[in-house]
N, C-alpha and C positions, 0 to 999 in steps of 0.2 A: 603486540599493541592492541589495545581495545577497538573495538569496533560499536560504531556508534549508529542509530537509525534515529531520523524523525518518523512520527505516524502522527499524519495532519486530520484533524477531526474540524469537521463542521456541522452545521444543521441540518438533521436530517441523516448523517453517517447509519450505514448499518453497525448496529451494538456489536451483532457475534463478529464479523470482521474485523473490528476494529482492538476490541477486548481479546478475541483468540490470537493477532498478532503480537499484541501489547504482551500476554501472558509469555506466550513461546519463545519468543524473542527473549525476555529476561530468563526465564530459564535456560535459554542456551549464553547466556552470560553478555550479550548485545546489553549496551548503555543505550536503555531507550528510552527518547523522551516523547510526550507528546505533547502534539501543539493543535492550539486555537488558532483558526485561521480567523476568528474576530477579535477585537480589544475582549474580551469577554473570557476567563478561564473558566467558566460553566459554558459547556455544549451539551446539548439536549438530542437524541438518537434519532431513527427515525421511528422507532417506537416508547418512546416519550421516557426513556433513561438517560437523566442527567450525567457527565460525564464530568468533572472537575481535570483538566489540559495542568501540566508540569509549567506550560509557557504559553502565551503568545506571540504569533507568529511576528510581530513588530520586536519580541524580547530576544529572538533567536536569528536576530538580521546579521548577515556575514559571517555567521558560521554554518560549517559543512556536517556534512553526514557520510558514513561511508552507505547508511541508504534512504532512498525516502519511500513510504507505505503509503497507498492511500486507500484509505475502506469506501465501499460505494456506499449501497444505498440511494435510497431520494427522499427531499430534494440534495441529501449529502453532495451527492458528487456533482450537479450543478454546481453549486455554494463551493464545493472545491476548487470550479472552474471558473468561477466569477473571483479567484481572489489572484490578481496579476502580482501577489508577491510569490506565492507560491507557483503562480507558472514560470516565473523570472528563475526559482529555485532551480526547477524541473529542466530549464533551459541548459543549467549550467551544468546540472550534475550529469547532461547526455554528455554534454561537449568532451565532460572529464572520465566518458565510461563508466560510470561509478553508479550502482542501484537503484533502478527505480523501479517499485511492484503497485501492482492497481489491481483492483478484485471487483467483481460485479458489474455495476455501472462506469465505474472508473474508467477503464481500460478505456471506453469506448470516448465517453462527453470528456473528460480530460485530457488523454494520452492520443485520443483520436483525433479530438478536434485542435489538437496544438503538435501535429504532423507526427509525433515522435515513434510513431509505430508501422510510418512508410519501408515497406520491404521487409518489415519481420511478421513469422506468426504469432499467433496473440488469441487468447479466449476473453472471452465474457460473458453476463448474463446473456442469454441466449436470443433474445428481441433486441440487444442493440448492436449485434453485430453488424447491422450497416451502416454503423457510426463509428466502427472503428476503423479510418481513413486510411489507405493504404494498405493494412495488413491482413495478412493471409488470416481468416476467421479458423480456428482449430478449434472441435467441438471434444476438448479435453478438460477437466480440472483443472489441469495448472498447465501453463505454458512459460519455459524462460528461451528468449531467444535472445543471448548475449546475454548484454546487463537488464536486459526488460524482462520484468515476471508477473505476467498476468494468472489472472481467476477467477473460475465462472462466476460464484456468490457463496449466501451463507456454508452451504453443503462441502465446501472447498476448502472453507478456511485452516483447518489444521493442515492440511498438503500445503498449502497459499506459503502460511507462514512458515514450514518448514525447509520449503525450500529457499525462500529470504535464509535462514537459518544456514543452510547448507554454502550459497552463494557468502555470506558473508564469513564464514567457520569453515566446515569442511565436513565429508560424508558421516565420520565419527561422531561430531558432535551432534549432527541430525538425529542420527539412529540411538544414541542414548537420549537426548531430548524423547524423541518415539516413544521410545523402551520406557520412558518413567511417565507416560502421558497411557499407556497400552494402546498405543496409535499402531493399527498394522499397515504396513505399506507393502 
């Protein structure tokens, strides 16, 4: 069965996170879409690259993802966190075990401030780790602990999204993904 990911973009998103997940993910054969967390399919980075979203997060109400992405950046990951559809999402997909990855800022103003990373470890840009409430701060690249897959920032994202990659596929597809990207791990 195909495997499906949202990656939610708002104002402000980091580009290379958001674009190095987007990429790797469809190369490893993941149906991904992205979404506008505004009525708006132009979102703007946090360095001023406009970004045209597959949907709207109002376009993609009540349907699932086996995962959801979220690129940090600022004010991205704010703007991520001020959208109670998207946390509503986030809610449901812990309940069901099912993928959720945050990179940068995310981990922390997102994932942190809406409890989900109470008891596990978890990475992030390295200044918000006292925002990510609850969990064990790990000063690694990528951190999955269960279904939660944190990462520091831009410098991570091909690990970030690979291991999204692996979590939702398997070691195989990872290491060919790798292998055609010349990603050494």
């Amino acid at each position: 069965m195909e495997k499906r990911a949202f990656v939610f973009l708002a104002t402000g998103f980091e580009e290379i996170e958001a674009v190095t997940s987007i990429d790797i993910l469809r190369r490893a054969g993941v149906s991904t879409t992205t979404v506008s967390v505004t009525a708006e399919l132009v979102v703007v980075g946090a360095h001023g690259v406009p970004y045209t979203a597959d949907k709207t997060i109002d376009q993609i109400k009540g349907q699932k993802a086996d995962a959801l992405v979220l690129p940090g950046g600022l004010p991205g990951a704010d703007n991520l966190y001020a959208c109670t559809s998207l946390l509503a999402m986030l809610e449901e997909q812990n309940k069901e075990n099912k993928i959720i990855a945050a990179i940068c800022a995310s981990p922390a103003v997102v994932l942190g401030a809406t409890h989900l990373l109470e008891g596990r470890k978890a990475t992030c840009y390295p200044s918000f780790e006292p925002k990510m409430l609850g969990a064990t701060p790990i000063a690694q690249p990528v951190i999955r602990d269960g279904h939660i897959i944190t990462g520091q920032g831009p410098a991570a994202s091909m690990a970030f999204a690979l291991e999204v990659v692996e979590a939702l596929t398997d070691t195989s597809t990872r290491k060919e993904v790798a292998a055609g990207l010349l990603y050494k791990e």
